[in-house]
Structure formats: C-alpha cells, structure tokens
C-alpha positions in Angstrom: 0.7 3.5 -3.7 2.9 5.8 -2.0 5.0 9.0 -2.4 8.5 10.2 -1.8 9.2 12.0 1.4 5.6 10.6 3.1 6.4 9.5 6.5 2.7 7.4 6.4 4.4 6.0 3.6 7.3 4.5 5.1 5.8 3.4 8.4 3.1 1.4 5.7 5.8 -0.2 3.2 7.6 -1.4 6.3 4.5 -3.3 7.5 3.6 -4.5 4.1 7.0 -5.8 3.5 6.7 -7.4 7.4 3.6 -9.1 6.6 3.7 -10.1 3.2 7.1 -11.6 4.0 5.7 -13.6 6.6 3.0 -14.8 4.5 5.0 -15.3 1.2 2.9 -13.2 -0.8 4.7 -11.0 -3.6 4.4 -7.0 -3.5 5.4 -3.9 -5.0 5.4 0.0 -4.2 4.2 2.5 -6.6 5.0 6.4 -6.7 1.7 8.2 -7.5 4.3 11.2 -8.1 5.4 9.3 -11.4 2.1 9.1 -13.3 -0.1 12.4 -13.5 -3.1 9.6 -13.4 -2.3 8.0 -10.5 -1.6 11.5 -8.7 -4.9 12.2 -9.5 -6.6 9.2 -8.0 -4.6 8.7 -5.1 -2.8 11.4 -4.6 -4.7 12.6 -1.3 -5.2 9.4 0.3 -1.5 7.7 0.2 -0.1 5.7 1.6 -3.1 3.2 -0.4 -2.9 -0.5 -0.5 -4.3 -1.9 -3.6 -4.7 -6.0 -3.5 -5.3 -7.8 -7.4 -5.7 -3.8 -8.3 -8.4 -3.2 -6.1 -8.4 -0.7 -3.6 -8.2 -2.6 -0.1 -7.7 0.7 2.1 -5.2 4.0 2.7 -3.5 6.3 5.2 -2.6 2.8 7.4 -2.1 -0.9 7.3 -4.7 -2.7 9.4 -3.1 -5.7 10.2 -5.4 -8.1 10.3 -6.9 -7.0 7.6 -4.7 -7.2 5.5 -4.1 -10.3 6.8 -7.3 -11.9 6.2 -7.3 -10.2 2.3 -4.4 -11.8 1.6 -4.9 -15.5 2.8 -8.1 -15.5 0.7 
C-alpha cells in the first residue's frame, strides 16, 4: 500500500521491486488514496507491505524479512 507524493513510499517500492525481482516473486502497488476503505485502514501507516493479503509490516522494508516471508 502506498500513496502518491510519499517519499517512504518510493524508497519501499524500489526495494520491493529490488528484492522481489531477485527472487522472482510477482507484486503490485496499491494507492490507499483510491479507495476511502483502504485510506481508512492504512492510511497512517504507508508505505504497508501486505504478503497473500496479510499485513507483513509498514513505514519500511526489512530486508531480510521480507526475505524470509517470501521464500516460505
């Protein structure tokens, strides 16, 4: 989940896109700014990382991790 204009944001989708690249794993970004739901769920905490629509963690990627979550 992120938001436009969110300098967290970027700085998170370019690791996420770094590491899920190197491990082959498929991802996607979300706007919370599109759906008044989502705003109102994770609105405070972006950037989040949801993994299988679970919430894995916010404000930063922790690498390893992450890592570890997604080789499971």
């Amino acid at each position: 989940m992120s938001r436009e204009g969110c300098h967290a944001c970027e700085d998170a989708i370019s690791d996420v896109r770094r590491i899920c690249g190197e491990l082959g794993v498929p991802w996607s970004v979300t706007d919370v700014d599109t759906d008044p739901e989502l705003r109102a769920e994770f609105g405070d905490q972006v950037p989040v990382i949801l993994i299988d629509g679970v919430e894995h963690g916010f404000w930063r990627v922790e690498e390893q991790r992450l890592r570890a979550a997604l080789a499971r």
